[in-house]
LOSE-26388 format. One line per 8 residues: number of its first residue (from 0); their letters; for each residue x, y, z of C-alpha. Coordinates in Angstrom, 2 decimals, always signed. Layout:
N
NUM> A> X/Y/Z | ...
END
This chain:
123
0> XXXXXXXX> +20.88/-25.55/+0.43 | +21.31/-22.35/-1.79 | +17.34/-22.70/-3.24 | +16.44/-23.07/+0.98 | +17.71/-19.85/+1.33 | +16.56/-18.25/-1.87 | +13.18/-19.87/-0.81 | +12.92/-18.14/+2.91
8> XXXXXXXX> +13.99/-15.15/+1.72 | +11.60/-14.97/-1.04 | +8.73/-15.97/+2.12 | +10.19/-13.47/+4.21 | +10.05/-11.02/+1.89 | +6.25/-12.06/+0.98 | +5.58/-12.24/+4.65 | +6.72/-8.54/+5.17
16> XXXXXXXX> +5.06/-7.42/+1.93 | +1.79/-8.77/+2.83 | +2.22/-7.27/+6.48 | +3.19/-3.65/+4.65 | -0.22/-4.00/+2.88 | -2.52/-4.62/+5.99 | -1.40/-1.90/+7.59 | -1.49/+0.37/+4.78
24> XXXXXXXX> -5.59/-0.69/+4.33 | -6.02/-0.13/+8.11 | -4.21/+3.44/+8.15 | -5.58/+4.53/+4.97 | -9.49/+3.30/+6.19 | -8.55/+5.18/+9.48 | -7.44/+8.14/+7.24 | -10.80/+8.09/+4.77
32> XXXXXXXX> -13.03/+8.29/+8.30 | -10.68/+11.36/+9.23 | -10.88/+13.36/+6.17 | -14.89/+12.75/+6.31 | -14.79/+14.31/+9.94 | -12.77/+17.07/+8.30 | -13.94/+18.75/+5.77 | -12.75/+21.40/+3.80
40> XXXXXXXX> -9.36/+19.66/+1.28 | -9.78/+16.92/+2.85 | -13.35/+15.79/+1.05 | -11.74/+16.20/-2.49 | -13.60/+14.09/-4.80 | -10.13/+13.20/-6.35 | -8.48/+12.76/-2.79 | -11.33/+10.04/-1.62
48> XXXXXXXX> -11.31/+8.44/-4.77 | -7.73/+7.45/-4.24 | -8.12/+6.87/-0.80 | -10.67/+4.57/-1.62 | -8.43/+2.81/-4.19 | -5.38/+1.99/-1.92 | -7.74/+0.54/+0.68 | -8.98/-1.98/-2.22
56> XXXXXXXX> -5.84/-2.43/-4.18 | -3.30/-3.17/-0.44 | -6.35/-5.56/+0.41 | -6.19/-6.72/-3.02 | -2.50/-7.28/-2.81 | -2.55/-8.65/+0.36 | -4.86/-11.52/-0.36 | -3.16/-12.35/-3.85
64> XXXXXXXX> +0.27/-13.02/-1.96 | -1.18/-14.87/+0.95 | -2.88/-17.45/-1.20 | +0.10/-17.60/-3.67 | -1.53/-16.31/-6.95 | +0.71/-16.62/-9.69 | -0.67/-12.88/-10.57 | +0.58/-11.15/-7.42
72> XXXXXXXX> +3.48/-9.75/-9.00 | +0.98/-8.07/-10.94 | -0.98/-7.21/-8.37 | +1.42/-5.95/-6.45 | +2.88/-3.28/-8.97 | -0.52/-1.97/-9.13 | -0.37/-1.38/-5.48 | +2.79/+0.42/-5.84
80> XXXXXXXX> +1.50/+2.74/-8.29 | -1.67/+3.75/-6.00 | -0.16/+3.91/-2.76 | +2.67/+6.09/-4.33 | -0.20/+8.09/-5.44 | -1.74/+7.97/-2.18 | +1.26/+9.62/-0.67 | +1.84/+12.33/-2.62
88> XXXXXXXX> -1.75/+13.30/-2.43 | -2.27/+13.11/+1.05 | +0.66/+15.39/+1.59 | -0.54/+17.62/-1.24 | -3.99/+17.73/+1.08 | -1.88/+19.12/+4.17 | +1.59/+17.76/+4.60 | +1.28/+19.14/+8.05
96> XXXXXXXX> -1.45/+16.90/+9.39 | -0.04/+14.16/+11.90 | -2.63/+11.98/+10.08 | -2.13/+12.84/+6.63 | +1.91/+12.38/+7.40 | +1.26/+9.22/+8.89 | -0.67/+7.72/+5.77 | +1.94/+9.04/+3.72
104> XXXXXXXX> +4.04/+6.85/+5.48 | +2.57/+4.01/+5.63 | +1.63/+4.18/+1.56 | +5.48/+4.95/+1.24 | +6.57/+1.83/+3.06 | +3.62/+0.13/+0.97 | +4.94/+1.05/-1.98 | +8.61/+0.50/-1.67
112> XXXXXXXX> +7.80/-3.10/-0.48 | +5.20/-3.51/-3.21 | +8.07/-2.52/-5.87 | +10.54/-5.11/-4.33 | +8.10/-7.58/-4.59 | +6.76/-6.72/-8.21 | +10.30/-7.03/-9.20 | +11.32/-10.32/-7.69
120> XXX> +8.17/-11.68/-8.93 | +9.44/-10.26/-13.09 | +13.15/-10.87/-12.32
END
């Protein structure tokens, strides 16, 4: 009964991890298209560049845990390192754009989920 649990939990957990990932690829994509439209900070090299790299690596992750990879604690530590990176930078670009908060947001929630996982996955 106790390994059940353990077991659903762990899925849950997965489940929400995977879910945190999507939506940090879709608000990040939406985020890219904005700071092409913008200009100006917003078209840093640097600043794409890791835009571009949370897209891949949350898609990345995403696809690893759905299909049960034994490497998607790996991948998923990765993820937490770029999307943590992807935060900080986006508010570094203009912490008081509504859609460079709301990425920031989303790569935070990515990231603390992607931790979680990358630790139950080592533990």
């Amino acid at each position: 009964m106790m390994q059940y649990m353990e077991t659903e939990l762990a899925r849950a957990e997965t489940e929400e991890c995977i879910q945190n990932c999507e939506e940090c690829h879709r608000v990040c994509t939406e985020t890219l298209t904005y700071c092409l439209q913008m200009g100006g900070r917003h078209m840093e090299t640097e600043h794409l560049r890791l835009l571009h790299d949370c897209i891949q690596i949350c898609r990345t992750s995403a696809d690893f845990m759905r299909r049960g990879s034994p490497f998607h604690g790996l991948t998923c530590g990765i993820c937490a390192i770029v999307c943590e990176n992807c935060m900080e930078d986006c508010l570094r670009v203009d912490e008081d754009d509504p859609q460079m908060r709301a990425c920031a947001h989303v790569c935070r929630r990515c990231t603390d989920s992607c931790r979680q996982m990358a630790s139950i996955v080592a533990g």
